[in-house]
N, CA, C and O atoms as CSV, one atom per row, in Angstrom:
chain,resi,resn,atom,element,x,y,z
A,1,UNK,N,N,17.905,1.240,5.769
A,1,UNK,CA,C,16.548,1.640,5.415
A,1,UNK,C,C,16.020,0.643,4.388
A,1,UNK,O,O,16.751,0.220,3.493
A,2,UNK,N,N,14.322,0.145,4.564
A,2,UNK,CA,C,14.386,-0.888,3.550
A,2,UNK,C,C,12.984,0.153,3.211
A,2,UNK,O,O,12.505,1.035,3.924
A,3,UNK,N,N,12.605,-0.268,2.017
A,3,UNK,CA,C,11.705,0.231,1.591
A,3,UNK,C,C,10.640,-0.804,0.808
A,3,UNK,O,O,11.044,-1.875,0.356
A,4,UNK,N,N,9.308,-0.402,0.697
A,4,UNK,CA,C,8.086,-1.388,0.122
A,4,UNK,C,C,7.651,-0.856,-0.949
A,4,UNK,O,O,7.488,0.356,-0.808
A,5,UNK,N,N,7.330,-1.336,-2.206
A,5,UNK,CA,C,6.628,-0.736,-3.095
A,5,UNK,C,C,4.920,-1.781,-3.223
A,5,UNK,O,O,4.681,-2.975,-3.405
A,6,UNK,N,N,4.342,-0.952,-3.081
A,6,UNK,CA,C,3.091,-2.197,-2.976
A,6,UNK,C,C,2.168,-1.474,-4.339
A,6,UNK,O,O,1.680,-0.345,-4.286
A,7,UNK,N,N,2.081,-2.304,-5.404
A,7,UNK,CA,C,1.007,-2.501,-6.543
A,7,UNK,C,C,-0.671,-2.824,-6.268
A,7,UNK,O,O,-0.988,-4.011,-6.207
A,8,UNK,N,N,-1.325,-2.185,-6.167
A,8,UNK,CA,C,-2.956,-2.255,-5.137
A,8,UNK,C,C,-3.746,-2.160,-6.193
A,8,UNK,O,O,-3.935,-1.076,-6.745
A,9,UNK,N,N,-4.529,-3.739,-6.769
A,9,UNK,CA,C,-5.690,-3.588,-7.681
A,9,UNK,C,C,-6.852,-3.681,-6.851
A,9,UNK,O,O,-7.023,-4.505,-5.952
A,10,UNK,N,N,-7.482,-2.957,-7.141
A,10,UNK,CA,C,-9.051,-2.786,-6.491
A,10,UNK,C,C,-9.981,-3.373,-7.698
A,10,UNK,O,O,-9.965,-3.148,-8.908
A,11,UNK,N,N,-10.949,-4.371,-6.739
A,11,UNK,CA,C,-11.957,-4.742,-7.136
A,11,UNK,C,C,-12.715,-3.893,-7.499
A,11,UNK,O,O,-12.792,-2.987,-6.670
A,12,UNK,N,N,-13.604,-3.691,-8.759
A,12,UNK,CA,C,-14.339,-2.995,-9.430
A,12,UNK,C,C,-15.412,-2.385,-8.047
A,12,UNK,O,O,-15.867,-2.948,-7.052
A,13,UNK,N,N,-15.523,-0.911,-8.604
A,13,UNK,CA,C,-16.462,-0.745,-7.870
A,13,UNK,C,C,-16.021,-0.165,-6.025
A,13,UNK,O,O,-16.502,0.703,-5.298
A,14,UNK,N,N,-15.459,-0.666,-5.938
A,14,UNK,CA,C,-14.775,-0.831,-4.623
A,14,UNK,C,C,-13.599,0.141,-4.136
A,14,UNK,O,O,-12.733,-0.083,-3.289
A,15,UNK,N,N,-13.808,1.236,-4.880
A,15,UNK,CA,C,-13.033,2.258,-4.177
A,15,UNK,C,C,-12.849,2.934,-2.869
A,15,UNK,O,O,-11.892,3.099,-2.112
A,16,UNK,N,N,-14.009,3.242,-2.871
A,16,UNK,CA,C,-14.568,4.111,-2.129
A,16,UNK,C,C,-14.350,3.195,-0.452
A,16,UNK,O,O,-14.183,3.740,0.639
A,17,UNK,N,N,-14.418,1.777,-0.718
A,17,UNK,CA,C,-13.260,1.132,0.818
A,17,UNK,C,C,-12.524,1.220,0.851
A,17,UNK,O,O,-12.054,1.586,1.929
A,18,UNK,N,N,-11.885,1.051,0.037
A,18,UNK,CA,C,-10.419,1.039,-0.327
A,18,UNK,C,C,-9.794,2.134,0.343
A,18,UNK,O,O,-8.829,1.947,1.085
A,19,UNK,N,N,-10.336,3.397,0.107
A,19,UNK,CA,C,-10.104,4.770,0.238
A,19,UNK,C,C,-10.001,5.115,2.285
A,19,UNK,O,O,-9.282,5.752,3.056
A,20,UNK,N,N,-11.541,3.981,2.373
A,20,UNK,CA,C,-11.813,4.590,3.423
A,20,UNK,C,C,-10.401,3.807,4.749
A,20,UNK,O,O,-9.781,4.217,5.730
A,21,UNK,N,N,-10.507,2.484,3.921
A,21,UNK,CA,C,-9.191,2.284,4.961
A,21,UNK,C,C,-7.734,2.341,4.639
A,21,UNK,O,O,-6.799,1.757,5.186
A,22,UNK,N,N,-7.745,3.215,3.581
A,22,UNK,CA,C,-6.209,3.271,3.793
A,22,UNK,C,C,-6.228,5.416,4.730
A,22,UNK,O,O,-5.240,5.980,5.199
A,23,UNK,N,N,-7.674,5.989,4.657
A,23,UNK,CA,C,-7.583,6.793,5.780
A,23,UNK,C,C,-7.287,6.654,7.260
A,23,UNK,O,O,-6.995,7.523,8.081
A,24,UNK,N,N,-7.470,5.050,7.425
A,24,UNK,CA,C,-6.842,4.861,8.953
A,24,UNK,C,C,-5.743,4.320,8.940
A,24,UNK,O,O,-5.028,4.358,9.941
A,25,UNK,N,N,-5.366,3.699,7.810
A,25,UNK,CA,C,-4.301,2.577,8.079
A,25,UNK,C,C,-3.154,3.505,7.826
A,25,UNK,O,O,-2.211,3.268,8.581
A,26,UNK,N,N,-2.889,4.789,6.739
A,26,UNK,CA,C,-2.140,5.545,6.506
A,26,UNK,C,C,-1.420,6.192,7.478
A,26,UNK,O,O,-0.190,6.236,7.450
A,27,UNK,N,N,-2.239,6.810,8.527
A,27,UNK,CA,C,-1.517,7.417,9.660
A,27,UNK,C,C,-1.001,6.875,10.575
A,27,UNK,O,O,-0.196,7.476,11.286
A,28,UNK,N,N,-1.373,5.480,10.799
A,28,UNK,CA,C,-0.444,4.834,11.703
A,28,UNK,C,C,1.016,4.395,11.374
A,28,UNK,O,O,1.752,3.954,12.256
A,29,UNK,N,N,1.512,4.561,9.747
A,29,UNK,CA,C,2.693,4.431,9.374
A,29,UNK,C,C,4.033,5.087,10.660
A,29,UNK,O,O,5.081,4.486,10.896
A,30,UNK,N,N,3.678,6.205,11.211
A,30,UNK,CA,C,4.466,7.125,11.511
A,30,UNK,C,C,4.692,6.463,13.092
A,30,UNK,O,O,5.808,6.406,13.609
A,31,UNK,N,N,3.356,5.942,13.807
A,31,UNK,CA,C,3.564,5.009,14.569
A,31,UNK,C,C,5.143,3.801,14.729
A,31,UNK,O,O,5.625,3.281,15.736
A,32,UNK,N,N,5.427,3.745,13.740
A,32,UNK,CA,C,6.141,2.558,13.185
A,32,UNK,C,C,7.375,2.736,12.935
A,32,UNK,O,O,8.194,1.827,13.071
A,33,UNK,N,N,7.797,4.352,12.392
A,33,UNK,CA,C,8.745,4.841,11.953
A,33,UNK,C,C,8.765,4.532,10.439
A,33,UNK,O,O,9.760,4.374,9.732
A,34,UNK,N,N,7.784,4.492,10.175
A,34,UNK,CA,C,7.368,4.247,8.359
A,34,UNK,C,C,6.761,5.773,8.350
A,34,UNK,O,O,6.111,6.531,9.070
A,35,UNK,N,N,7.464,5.722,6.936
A,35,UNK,CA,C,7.371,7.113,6.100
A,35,UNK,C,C,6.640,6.655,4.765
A,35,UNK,O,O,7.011,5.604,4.243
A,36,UNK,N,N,5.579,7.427,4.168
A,36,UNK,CA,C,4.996,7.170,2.969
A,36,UNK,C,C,5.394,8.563,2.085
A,36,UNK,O,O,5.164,9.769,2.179
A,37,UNK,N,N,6.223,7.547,1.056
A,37,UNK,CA,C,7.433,8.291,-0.088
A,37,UNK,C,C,6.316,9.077,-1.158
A,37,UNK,O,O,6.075,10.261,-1.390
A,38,UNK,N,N,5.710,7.627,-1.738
A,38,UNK,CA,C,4.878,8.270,-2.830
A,38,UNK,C,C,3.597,7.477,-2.594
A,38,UNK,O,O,3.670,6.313,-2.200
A,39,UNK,N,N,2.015,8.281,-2.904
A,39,UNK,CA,C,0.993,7.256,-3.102
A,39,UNK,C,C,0.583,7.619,-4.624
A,39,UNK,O,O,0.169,8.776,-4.695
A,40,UNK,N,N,0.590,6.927,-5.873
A,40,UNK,CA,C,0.499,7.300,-6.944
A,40,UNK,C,C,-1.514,6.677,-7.368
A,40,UNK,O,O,-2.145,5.859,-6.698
A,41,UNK,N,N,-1.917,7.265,-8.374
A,41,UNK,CA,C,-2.990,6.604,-9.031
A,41,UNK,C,C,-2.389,6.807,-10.441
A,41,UNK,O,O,-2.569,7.900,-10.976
A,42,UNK,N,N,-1.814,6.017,-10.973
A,42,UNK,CA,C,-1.353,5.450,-12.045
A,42,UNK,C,C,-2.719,5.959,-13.876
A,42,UNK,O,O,-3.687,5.289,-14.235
A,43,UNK,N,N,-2.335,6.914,-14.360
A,43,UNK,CA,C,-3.472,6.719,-15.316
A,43,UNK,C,C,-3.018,6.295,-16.719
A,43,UNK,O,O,-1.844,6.205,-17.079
A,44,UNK,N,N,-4.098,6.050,-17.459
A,44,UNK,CA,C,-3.642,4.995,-19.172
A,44,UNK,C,C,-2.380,5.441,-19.605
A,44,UNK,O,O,-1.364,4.753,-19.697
A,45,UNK,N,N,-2.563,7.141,-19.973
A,45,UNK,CA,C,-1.430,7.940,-20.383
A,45,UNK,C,C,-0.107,7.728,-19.668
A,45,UNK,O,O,0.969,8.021,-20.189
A,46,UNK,N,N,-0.201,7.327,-18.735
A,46,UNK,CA,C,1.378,7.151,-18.185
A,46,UNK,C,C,1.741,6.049,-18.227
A,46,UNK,O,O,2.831,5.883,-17.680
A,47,UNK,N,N,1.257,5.110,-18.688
A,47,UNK,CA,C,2.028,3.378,-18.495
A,47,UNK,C,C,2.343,3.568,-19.758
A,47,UNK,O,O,1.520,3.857,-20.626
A,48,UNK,N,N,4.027,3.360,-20.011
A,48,UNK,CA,C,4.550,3.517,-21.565
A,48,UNK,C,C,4.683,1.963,-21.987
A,48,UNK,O,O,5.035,1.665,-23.129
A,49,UNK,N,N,4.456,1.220,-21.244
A,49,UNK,CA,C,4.466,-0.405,-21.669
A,49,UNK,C,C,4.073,-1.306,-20.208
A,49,UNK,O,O,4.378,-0.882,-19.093
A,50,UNK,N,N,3.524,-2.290,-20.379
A,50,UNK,CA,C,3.224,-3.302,-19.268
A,50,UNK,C,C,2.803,-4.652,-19.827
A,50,UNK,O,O,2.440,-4.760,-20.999
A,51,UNK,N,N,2.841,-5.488,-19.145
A,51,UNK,CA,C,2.689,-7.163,-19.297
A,51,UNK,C,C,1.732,-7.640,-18.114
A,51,UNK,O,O,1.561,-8.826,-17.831
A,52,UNK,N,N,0.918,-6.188,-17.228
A,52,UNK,CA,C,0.081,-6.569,-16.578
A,52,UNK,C,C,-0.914,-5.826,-16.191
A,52,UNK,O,O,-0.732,-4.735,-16.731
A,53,UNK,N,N,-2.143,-5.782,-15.380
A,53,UNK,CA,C,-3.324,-5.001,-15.605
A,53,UNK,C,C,-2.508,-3.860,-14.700
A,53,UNK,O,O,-1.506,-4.006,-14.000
A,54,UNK,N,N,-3.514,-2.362,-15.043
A,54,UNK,CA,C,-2.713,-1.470,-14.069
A,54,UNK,C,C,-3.206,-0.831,-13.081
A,54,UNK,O,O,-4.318,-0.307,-13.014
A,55,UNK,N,N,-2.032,-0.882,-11.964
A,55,UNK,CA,C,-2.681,-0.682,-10.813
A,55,UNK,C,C,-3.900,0.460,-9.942
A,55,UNK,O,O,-3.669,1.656,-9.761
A,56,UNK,N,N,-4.733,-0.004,-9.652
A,56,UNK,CA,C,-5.377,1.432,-9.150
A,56,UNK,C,C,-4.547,2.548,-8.681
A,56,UNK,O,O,-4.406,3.738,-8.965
A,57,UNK,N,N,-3.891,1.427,-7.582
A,57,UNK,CA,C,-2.450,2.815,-7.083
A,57,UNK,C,C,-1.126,1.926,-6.371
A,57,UNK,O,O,-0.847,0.748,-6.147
A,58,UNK,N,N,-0.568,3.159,-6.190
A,58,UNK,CA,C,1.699,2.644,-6.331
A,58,UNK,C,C,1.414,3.157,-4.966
A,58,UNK,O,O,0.502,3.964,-4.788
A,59,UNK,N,N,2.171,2.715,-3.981
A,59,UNK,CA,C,2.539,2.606,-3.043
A,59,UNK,C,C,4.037,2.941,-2.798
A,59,UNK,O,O,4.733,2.532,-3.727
A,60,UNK,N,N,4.678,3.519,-1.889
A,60,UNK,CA,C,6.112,3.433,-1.836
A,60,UNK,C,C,6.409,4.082,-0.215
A,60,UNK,O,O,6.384,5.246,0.184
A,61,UNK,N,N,6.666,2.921,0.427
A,61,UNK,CA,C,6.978,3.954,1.764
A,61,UNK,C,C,8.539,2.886,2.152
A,61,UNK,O,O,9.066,1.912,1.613
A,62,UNK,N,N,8.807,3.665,3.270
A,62,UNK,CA,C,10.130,3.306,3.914
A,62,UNK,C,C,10.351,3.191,5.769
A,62,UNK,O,O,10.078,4.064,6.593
A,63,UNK,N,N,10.863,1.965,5.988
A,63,UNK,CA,C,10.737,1.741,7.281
A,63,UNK,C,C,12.369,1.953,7.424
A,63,UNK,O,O,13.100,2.220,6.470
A,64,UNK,N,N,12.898,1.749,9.074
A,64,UNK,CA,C,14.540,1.772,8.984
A,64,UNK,C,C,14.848,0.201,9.160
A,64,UNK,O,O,15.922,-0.333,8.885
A,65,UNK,N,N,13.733,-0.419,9.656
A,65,UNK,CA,C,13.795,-2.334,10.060
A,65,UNK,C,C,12.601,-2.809,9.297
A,65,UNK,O,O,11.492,-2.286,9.186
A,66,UNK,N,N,13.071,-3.910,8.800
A,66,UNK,CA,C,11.813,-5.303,8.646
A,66,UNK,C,C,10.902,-5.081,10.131
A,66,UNK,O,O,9.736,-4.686,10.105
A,67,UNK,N,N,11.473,-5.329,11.120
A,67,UNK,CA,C,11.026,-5.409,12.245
A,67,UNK,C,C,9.801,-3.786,12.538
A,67,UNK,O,O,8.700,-3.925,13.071
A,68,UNK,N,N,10.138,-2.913,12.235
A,68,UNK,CA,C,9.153,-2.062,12.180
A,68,UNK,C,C,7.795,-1.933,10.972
A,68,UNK,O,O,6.693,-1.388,10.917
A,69,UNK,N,N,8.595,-2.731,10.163
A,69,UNK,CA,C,7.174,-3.019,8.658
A,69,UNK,C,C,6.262,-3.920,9.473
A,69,UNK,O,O,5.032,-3.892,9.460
A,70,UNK,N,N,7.097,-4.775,10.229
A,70,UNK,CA,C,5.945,-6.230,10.795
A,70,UNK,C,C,5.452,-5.438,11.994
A,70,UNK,O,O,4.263,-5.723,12.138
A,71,UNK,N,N,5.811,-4.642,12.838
A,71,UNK,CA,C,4.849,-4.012,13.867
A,71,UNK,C,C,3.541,-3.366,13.343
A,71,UNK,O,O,2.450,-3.630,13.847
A,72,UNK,N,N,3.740,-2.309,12.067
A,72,UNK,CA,C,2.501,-2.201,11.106
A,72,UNK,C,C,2.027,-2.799,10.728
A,72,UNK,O,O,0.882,-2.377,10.567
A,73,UNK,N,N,2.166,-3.809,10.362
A,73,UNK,CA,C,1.327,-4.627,9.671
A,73,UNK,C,C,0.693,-5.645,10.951
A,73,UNK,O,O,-0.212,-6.466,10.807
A,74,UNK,N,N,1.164,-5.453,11.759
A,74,UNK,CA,C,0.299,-6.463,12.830
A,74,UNK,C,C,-0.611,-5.487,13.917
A,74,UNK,O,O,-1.344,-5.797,14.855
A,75,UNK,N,N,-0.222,-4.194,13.354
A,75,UNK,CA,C,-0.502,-3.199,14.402
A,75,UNK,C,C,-2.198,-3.292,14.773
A,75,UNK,O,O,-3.061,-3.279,13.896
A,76,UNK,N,N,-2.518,-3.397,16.398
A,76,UNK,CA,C,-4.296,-3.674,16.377
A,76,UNK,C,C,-4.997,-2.549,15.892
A,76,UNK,O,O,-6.161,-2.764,16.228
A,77,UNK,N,N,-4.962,-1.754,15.450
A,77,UNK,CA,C,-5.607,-0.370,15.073
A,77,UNK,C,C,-5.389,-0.833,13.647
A,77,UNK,O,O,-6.418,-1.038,13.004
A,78,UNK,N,N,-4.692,-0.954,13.284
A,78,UNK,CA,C,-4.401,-1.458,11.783
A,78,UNK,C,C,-5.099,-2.909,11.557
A,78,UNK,O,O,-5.017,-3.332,10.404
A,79,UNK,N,N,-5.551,-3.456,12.190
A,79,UNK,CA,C,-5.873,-4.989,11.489
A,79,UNK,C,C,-7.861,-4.884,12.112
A,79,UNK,O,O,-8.725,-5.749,11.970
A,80,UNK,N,N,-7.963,-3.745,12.657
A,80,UNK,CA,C,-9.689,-3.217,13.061
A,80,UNK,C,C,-9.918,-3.104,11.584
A,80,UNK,O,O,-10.890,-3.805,11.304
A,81,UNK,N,N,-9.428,-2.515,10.528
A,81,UNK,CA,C,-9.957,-1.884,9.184
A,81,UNK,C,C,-9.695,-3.065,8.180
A,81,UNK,O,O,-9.984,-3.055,6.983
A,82,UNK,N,N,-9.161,-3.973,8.804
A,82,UNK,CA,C,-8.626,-4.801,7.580
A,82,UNK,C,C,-9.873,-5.585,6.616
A,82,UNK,O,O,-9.670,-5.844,5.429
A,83,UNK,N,N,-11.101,-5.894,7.273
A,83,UNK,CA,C,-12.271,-5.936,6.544
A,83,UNK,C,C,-12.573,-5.348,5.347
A,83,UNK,O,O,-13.074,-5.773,4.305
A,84,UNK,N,N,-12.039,-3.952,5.818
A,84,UNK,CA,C,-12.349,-2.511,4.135
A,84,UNK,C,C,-11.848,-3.418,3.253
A,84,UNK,O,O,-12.554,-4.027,2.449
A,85,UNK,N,N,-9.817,-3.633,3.430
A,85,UNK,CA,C,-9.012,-3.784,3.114
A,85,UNK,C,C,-9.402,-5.558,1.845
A,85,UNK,O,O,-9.209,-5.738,0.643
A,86,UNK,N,N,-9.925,-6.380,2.839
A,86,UNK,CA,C,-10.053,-7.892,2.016
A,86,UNK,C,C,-11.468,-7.408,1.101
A,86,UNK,O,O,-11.710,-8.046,0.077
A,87,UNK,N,N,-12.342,-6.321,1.485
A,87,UNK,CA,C,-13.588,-6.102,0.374
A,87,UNK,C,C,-13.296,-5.563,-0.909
A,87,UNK,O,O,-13.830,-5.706,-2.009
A,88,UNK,N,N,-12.121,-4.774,-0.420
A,88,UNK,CA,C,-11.889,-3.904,-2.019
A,88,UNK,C,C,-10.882,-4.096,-2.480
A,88,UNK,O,O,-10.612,-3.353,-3.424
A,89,UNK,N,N,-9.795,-5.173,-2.076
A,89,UNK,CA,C,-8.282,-5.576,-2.466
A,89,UNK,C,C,-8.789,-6.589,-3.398
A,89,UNK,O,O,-9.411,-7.550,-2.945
A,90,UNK,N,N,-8.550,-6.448,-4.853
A,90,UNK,CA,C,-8.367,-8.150,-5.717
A,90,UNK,C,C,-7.177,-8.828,-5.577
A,90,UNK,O,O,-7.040,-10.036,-5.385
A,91,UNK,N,N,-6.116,-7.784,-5.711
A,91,UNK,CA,C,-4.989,-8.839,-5.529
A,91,UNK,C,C,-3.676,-7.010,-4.826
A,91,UNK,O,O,-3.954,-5.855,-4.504
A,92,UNK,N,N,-2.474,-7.746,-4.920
A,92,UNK,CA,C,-1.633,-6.655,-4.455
A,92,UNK,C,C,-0.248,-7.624,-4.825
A,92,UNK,O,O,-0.122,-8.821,-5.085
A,93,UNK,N,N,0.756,-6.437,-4.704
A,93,UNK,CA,C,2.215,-7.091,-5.238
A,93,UNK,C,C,2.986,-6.234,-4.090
A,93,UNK,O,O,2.767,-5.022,-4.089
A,94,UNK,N,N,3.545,-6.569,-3.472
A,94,UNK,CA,C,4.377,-6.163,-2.305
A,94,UNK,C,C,5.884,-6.329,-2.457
A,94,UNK,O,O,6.396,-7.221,-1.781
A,95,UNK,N,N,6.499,-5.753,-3.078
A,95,UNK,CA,C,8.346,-5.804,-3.558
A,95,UNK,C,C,8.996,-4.998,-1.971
A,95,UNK,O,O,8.583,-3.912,-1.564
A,96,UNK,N,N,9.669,-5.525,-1.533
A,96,UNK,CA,C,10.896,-4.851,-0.774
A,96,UNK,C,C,12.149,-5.122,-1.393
A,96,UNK,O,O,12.539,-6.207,-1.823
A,97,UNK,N,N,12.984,-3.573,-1.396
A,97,UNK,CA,C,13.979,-3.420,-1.674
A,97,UNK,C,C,14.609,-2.553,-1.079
A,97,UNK,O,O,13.933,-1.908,-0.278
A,98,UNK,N,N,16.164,-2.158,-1.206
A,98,UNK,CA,C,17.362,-1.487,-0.382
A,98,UNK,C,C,17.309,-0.421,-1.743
A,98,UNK,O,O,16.851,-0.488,-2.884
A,99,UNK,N,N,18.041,0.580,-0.943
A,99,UNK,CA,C,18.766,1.972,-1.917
A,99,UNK,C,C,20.017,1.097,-2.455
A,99,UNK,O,O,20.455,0.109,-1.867
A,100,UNK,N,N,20.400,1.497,-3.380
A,100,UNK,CA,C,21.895,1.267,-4.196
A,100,UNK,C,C,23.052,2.513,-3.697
A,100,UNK,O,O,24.189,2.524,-4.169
């Protein structure tokens, strides 16, 4: 099982795309055999220290293959919304990692 943690800063203002395509892009996870663990919105009170701006929202889902993360992410239903996705994304941090 590998899992993604993705860090998602949104361009000011720009929620409300943001929002609207991760309503399509979200359900096709299951398509994939991707599971979404946690979707967090991160607020002031909870960051007990950082060295970087903080994220609109935490991401954390889990595929059982690389090979099923890259079918989502290339998926054509998934790359119709990707417009939302480049309007309201400033930047993003994408970590994959294994369980211990």
């Amino acid at each position: 099982m590998l899992y993604y943690t993705q860090l998602i800063f949104i361009k000011e203002g720009q929620e409300d795309k943001f929002n609207l395509f991760e309503s399509h892009v979200l359900p096709l996870l299951e398509r994939h055999n991707g599971t979404l663990l946690y979707r967090v919105r991160p607020t002031d009170d909870c960051v007990i220290e950082t060295s970087m701006d903080k994220p609109y929202e935490v991401h954390l889902v889990s595929f059982p293959a690389r090979e099923d993360f890259e079918a989502y992410a290339k998926d054509n239903d998934r790359l119709k919304y990707m417009h939302l996705k480049e309007a309201s994304i400033e930047k993003a941090l994408l970590i994959e990692g294994k369980m211990l």
